[in-house]
C-alpha positions, 0 to 999 in steps of 0.5 A: 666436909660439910653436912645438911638436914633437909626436911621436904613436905608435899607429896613425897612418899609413895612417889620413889622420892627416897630411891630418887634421891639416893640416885641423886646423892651418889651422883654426887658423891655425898654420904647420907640418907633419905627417910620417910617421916610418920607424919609424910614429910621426907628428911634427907641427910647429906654430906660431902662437898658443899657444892655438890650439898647445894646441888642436892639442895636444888634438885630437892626444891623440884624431887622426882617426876611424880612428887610435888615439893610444896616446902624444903627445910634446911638445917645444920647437921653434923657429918659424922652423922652421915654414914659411909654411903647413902642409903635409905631407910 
């Protein structure tokens, strides 16, 4: 199992990117979570199969149809930090 922390900036918030991302993650049956950031951002954790974190990784770059995804940050995690579902906070 693998881990990544993904840090989105643009309009994120306010726009079901967390709940979206959620539907996202289960699809691929990652464990994590979506939360929003005080300063508007959206940091996402993911764990599970690399492929199925990449693929998560590629649906981020775009978000839900309201949002606009002007930067996505990747960064190593720990899976142990995921949890045993993916939830948001």
């Amino acid at each position: 199992m693998s881990a990544a922390r993904f840090v989105v900036s643009g309009k994120v918030q306010g726009v079901f990117f967390r709940a979206a991302t959620r539907e996202q993650a289960l699809k691929l049956g990652l464990r994590g979570y979506a939360k929003n950031l005080a300063d508007g951002r959206v940091e996402v954790l993911a764990a599970g199969d690399d492929a199925a974190i990449d693929a998560l990784a590629a649906w981020l770059r775009e978000g839900p149809p309201r949002a606009r995804v002007d930067e996505l940050e990747r960064l190593p995690a720990r899976d142990e930090e995921a949890g045993k579902d993916f939830i948001t906070a």
